[in-house]
C-alpha positions, 0 to 999 in steps of 0.5 A, a space after each residue: 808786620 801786623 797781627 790782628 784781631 778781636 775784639 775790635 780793629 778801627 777804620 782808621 788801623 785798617 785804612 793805615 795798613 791798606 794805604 801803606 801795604 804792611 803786611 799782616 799776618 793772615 790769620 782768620 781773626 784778620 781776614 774777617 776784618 779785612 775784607 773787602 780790603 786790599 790787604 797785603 796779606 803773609 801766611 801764617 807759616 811765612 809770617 813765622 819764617 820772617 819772625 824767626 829769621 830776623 829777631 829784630 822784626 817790628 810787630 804790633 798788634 791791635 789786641 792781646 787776644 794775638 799773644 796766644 798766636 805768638 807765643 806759638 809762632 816765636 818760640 825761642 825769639 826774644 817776643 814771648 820772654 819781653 811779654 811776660 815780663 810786661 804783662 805780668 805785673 808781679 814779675 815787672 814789678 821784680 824787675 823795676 824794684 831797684 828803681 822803685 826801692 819804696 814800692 810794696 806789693 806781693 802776689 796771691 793766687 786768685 783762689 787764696 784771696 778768700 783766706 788772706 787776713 785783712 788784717 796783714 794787710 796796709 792799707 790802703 791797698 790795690 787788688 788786681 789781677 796781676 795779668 789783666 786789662 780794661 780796668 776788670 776786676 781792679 779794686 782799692 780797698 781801704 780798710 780791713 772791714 772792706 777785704 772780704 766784700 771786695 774779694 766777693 765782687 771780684 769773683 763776680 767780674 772774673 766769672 761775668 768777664 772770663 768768656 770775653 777774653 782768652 786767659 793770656 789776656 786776663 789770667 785768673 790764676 794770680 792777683 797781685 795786692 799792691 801799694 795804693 800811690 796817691 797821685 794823678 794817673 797817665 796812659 802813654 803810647 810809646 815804641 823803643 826804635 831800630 836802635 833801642 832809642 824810645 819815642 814817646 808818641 802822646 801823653 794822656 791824663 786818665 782822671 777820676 771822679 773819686 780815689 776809689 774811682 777805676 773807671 775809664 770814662 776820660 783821659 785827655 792829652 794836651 801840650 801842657 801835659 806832653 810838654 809836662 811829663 815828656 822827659 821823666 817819661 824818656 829818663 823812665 823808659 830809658 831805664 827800663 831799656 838798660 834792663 832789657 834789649 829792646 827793639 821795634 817794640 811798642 808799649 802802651 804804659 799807665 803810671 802814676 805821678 805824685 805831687 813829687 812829680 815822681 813816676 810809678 809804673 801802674 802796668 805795661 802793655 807790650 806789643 800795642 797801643 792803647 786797647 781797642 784802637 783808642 789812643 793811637 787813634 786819638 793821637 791821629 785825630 787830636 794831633 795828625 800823628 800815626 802813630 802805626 805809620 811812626 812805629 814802622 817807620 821809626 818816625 818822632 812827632 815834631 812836639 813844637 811844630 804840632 802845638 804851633 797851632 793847638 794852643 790850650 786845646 784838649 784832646 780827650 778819649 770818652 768812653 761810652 760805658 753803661 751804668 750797672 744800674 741800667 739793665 741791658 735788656 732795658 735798653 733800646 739805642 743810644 743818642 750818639 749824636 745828641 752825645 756829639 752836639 754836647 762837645 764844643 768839637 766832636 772829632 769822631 763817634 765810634 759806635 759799639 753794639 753794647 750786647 756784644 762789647 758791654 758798652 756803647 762806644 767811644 767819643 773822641 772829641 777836642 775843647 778847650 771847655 772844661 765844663 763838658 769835660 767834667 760833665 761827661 765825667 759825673 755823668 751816668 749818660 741816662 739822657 742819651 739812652 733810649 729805653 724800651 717802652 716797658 721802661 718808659 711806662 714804668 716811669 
């Protein structure tokens, strides 16, 4: 069963969902994107019928926008207590302590963080909320001199970004303040199967410019990478597994791994993949695995098979964002295709409006050219932007 909704469903999820008939709840957030669609469409009463009756049942979602609806329909299932405990850094991080004996963090009220003394904290330290997605209002601070002006941006963000999403999604009430680990950070889609056996679908490197970098500009998979980190992460997930029941549940998890090559756990998105249908999608389009159709079906990618004939090849995941220092009012359009002919071999273009996403879109591309990658990277993409006259006259 499939819930969808805002703020984004890709032709490719859709296509997916028509060509293999799973259902989707027919909510009014999911009509509006189906249409026009041969969709096999459940009432929302039946789909809740279904949840109740079988607590095994496979859902997924596009977007976390649904955990309202869900928390509302699967009262007493198993769903809404497994979403708390993932989305909920503080309570997650309670919940792996034992694994992670090392780790220090602690939770703060969104209004106390004003109050708190610098000088109580080590450094250096992550501030985020502690329900929260897409990178908002996530900050590293150094020292103590740094607190109280990192504290005033993130009210900044929290007030530009609250209308953009419903409070399950970013929760203002709690931040948690935690360890920063060094290291390189990872993003990976994975589902727990019919027997509570997980399956990794891919494995992708989220790299920075800089350590106090959290952007979203580039992750890349790779065999290296996947063949790399493959078992750690089944040995991590199968951890998790012992501590809570977990069935037909997909989860899309960041960690960080130290040059101990040990694993840490960032966050833990329960329910979905990579938000905005990006790495399910890239995995579709990097390595030909549906990682929909796998869930649902309980499927294993076949690792050696694939990388028979993608030998030292990047599948990488670009996001389209603007600069702060371009003003959207400045902006006329967007070059995607001189963005494409920058690639050795663009695989898909997804184009946003950026007055109503706040950025342009996503590039998804395949190269075995590191140049471009870590060109993108450093890039603040002014030369693919179109200006308003006002601008270009002004220069």
């Amino acid at each position: 069963m499939i819930l969808l909704d805002y703020p984004f469903v890709s032709d490719f999820l859709l296509e997916t969902i028509e060509h293999y008939q799973y259902p989707v709840v027919a909510t009014q957030q999911a009509k509006d994107w189906c249409k026009n669609r041969n969709i096999n469409f459940i009432s929302e009463k039946e789909a809740e019928k279904s949840i109740q009756q079988d607590p095994e049942i496979a859902l997924y979602t596009n977007s976390e926008n649904t955990i309202s609806w869900v928390q509302q329909h699967a009262i007493g299932t198993r769903f809404p207590e497994l979403i708390d405990t993932f989305k909920n850094k503080f309570r997650f991080r309670k919940l792996v302590s034992d694994i992670f004996p090392d780790y220090q963090f602690q939770s703060i009220a969104f209004s106390e963080l004003k109050e708190v003394d610098p000088n109580d904290l080590n450094y250096p330290l992550i501030v985020k909320p502690a329900v929260g997605f897409f990178s908002i209002a996530v900050h590293k601070v150094d020292r103590p001199e740094d607190w109280m002006k990192t504290v005033d941006q993130i009210y900044e963000a929290i007030e530009s970004t609250k209308s953009l999403y419903p409070k399950e999604v970013i929760d203002n009430t709690d931040f948690i303040i935690e360890a920063y680990i060094k290291g390189e950070e990872y993003a990976f889609d994975c589902y727990f199967d019919k027997n509570g056996e997980p399956v990794i679908l891919n494995i992708l490197h989220h790299v920075f410019i800089s350590e106090e970098d959290v952007s979203d500009r580039w992750y890349y998979s790779s065999e290296e990478i996947i063949k790399r980190l493959h078992n750690p992460l089944m040995d991590f997930l199968k951890a998790i597994g012992e501590k809570l029941e977990i069935k037909n549940f997909p989860l899309h998890i960041e960690i960080r791994v130290d040059q101990n090559n040990r694993i840490t756990p960032i966050e833990v998105n329960p329910m979905r993949f990579g938000g905005w249908c990006t790495t399910a999608d890239l995995t579709w389009f990097g390595y030909g695995v549906n990682s929909y159709q796998y869930f649902f079906e309980s499927k294993k990618p076949d690792w050696e098979a694939i990388f028979q004939n993608r030998k030292d090849k990047k599948y990488s995941l670009i996001l389209l964002d603007k600069a702060a220092k371009f003003k959207l009012e400045e902006i006329a359009s967007f070059d995607y295709e001189a963005i494409a002919n920058d690639f050795e071999n663009p695989l898909h273009v997804r184009k946003y409006p950026l007055n109503e996403f706040g950025v342009f879109g996503f590039l998804f591309t395949e190269t075995s050219k590191e140049k471009e990658l870590h060109d993108i990277l450093h890039s603040d993409l002014g030369n693919y932007i179109k200006f308003k006259k006002e601008k270009n006259l002004s220069h």
